[in-house]
C-alpha positions in Angstrom: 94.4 63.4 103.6 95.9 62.6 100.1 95.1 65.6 98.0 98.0 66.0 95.8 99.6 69.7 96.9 99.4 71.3 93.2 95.4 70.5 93.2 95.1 72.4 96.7 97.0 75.0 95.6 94.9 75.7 92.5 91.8 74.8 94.9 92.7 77.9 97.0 93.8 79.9 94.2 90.6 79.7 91.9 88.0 77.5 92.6 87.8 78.7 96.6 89.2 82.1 96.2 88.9 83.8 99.4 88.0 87.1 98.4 85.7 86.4 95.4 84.4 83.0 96.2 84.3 82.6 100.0 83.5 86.4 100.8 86.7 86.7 102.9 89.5 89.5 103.5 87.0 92.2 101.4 88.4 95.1 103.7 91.5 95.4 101.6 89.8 94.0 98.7 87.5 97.0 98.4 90.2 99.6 100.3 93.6 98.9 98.5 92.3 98.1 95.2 92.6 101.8 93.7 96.1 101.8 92.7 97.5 98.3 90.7 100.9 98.6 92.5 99.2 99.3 95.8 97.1 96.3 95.5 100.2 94.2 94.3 102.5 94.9 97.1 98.8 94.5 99.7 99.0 91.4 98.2 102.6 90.0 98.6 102.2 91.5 102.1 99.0 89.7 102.6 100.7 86.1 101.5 103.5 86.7 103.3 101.5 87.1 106.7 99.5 83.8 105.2 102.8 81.8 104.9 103.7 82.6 108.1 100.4 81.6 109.8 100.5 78.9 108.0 103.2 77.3 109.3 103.4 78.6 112.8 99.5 77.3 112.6 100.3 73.5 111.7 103.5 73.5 114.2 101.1 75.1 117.1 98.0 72.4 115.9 101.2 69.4 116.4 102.1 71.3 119.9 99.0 71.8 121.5 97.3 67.5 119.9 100.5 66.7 121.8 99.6 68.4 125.3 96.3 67.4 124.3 95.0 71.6 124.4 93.5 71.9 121.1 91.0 74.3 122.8 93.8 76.9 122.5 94.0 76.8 119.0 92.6 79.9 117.9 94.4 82.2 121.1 97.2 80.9 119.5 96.7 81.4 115.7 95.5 85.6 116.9 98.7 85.8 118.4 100.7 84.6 116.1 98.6 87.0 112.7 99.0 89.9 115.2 102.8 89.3 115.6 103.6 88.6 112.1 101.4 91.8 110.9 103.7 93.8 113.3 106.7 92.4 111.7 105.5 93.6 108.3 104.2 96.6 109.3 107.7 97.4 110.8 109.8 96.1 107.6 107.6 98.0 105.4 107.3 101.4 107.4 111.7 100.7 107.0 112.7 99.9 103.7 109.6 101.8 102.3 107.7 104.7 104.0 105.9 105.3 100.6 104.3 101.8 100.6 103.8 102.2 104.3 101.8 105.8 103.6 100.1 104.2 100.3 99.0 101.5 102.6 97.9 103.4 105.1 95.0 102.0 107.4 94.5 98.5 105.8 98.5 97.6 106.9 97.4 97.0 110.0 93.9 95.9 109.2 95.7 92.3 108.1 95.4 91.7 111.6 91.8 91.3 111.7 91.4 89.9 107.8 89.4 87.2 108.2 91.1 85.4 105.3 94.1 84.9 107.5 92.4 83.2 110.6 90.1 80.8 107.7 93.2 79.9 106.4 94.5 78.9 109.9 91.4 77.3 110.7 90.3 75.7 107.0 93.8 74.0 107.0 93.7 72.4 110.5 90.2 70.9 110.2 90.8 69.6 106.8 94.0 68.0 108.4 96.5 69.0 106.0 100.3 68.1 106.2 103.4 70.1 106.1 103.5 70.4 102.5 99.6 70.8 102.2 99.7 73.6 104.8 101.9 75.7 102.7 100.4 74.6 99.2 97.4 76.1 100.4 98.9 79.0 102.0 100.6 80.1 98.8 97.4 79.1 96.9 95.2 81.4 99.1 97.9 84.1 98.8 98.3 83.9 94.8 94.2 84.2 95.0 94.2 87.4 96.8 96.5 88.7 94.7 95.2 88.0 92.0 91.8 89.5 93.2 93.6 92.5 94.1 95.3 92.8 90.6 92.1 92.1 88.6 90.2 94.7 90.6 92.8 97.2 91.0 93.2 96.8 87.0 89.8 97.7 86.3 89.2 100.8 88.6 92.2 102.2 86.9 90.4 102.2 83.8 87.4 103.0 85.1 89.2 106.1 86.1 89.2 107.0 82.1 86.0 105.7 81.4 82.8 107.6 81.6 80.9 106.5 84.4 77.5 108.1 85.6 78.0 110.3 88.4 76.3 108.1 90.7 77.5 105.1 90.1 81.1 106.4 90.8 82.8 105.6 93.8 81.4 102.6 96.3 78.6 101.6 93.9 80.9 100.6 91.0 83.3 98.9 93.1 80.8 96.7 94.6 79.3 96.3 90.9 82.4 95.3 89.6 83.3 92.8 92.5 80.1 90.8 91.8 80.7 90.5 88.2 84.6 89.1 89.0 82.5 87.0 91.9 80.4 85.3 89.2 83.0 84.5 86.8 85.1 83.0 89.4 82.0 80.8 89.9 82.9 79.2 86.4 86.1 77.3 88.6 83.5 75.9 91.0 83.0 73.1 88.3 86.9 72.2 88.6 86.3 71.3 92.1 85.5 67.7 93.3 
């Protein structure tokens, strides 16, 4: 494949946001989103795990063409999320037990984000290289984040705003992620 990297990275980023585009990783999306710094540090740890699966994915897809046992392809990519969530989980619960508390339930939710194991999957069928693979991991990650900072920045101010008593809560949240949905469908045109 000869997609130049900077174009898959803004693919990933924008055009085929995982969260707002593709549908994927909503869990933290809709959980995390409350608190701007919460979401910002969900993020990083999100992208983080990404890079990792990233890499370990395209170095397990070289491994198991070699032996010729692609069928083992996904085991593999599940072990390796669940290992590198742990590995955050235990970092952050370290160096920050107020992160780790803020966090709470979605931490180890990463495990079972969807986004993660598409990203693991997307990259390996499109046949991306080295370079590739972590264009769009980095891509996918700066997407979520940014996802997570646009939504966390508007339920802050909805927080001041007044909003109808039933539309508080879930209702506005959903609202408000099919409004960023649809503008995000403006990138769609950037797209080949």
């Amino acid at each position: 494949m000869n997609t130049p990297s900077l174009m898959i990275f803004i693919d990933a980023c924008l055009i085929n946001n995982f969260v707002l585009a593709l549908f994927l990783g909503l869990c933290p999306f809709l959980g995390v989103s409350t608190r701007t710094e919460t979401a910002f540090n969900m993020g990083l740890a999100v992208t983080f795990v990404m890079l990792l699966t990233s890499v370990s994915a395209y170095l397990i897809n070289l491994l198991l063409n070699a032996i010729g046992a692609p069928y083992l392809s996904l085991i593999c990519y599940i072990v390796v999320i669940a290992s590198s969530v742990q590995f955050v989980e235990m970092v952050i619960k370290k160096y920050s037990p107020a992160l780790f508390r803020a966090l709470g339930i979605y931490l180890p939710l990463i495990t079972t984000n969807c986004a993660i194991t598409a990203l693991a999957l997307f990259q390996t069928s499109r046949g991306y290289d080295f370079i590739q693979c972590l264009a769009f991991a980095l891509g996918s990650g700066a997407g979520f984040i940014l996802a997570l900072m646009l939504m966390s920045g508007i339920r802050e101010r909805l927080e001041l705003s007044d909003v109808n008593p039933i539309l508080q809560g879930t209702a506005i949240a959903l609202m408000i992620s099919g409004v960023l949905s649809m503008a995000f469908m403006g990138f769609a045109g950037m797209g080949r």
